[in-house]
N, C-alpha and C positions, 0 to 999 in steps of 0.2 A: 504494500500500500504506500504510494508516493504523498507526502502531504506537503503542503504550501506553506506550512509554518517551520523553523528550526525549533526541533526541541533535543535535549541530550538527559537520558532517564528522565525525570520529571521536572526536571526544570527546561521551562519553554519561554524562547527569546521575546523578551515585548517586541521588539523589532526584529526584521531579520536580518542578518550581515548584510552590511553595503556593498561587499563582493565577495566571493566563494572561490576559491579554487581547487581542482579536484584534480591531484596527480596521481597517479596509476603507470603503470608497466609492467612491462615481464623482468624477472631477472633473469638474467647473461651471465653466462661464463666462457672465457673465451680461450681454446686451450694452443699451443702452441708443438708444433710438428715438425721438426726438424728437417729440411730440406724438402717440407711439402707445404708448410703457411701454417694460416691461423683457421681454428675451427670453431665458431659458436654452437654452446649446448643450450636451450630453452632449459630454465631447472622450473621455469612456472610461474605462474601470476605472482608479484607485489608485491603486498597490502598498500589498498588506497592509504593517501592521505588527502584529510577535509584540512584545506587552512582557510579561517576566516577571519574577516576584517570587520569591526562593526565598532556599535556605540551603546556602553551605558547611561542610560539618560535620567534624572530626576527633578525634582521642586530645585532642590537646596544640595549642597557637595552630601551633605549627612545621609538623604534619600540616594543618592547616586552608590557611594561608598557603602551602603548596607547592599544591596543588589549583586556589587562584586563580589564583598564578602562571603554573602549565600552560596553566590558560582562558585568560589572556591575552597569554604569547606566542607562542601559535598558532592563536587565533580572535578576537582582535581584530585582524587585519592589513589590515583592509578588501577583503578577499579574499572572492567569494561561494562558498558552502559550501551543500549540503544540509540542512535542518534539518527535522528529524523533530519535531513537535507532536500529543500526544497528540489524536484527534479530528480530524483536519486531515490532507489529503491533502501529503504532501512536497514543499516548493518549497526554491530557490536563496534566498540567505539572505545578507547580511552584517550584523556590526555595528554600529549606529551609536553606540550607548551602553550604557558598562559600569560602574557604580557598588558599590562594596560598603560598607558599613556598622561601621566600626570600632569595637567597642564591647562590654566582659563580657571572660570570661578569652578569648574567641577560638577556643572550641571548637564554636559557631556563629555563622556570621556572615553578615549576610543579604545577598544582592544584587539588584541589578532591571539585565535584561538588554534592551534595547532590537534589538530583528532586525528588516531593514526588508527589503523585495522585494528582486530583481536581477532584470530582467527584460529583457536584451538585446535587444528587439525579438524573441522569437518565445522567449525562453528559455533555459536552458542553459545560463547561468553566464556568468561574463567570458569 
């Protein structure tokens, strides 16, 4: 089920990132033949990475600064989580990297959200 809104476990974006980027590929391995060249082996997909770019927004710095809070002491715990990305079918999710941007009175404040695969061997979360 594709949804329109970003959410990651239960916390869902008041807005959704101002841009999304969605990297993926296969890994390469590339072996090397003596007097014959180079040979690529497919070893298999990946794991996507979501990086997103967005904005906490509140009244007053106080309402902003509780919001990130929340995001971060209960989904950055390196815990895999469902994450919902607009366009993009739902996968298992952690964080790798959570940055925000301190800067102006605090009533927006931008942050870039780093979400990388979890992919247990067949799926499903840890």
């Amino acid at each position: 089920m594709v949804m329109n809104t970003m959410q990651f476990g239960d916390y869902i974006f008041k807005y959704n990132p101002e841009k999304i980027e969605v990297l993926q590929g296969e890994s390469l391995v590339e072996h090397f033949f003596p007097g014959k060249g180079m040979a690529v082996q497919n070893m298999g997909r990946k794991t996507r990475k979501i990086k997103c770019y967005g904005v906490f927004t509140g009244k007053k710095l106080a309402d902003t600064l509780s919001q990130i809070d929340i995001f971060i002491k209960r989904h950055t715990t390196g815990t895999a989580k469902m994450l919902f990305v607009p366009g993009i079918e739902p996968f298992y999710a952690v964080v790798k990297e959570f940055a925000v941007d301190m800067q102006g009175d605090g009533r927006l404040i931008p942050y870039t959200i780093l979400f990388v695969e979890e992919n247990s061997f067949g799926g499903g979360g840890i």
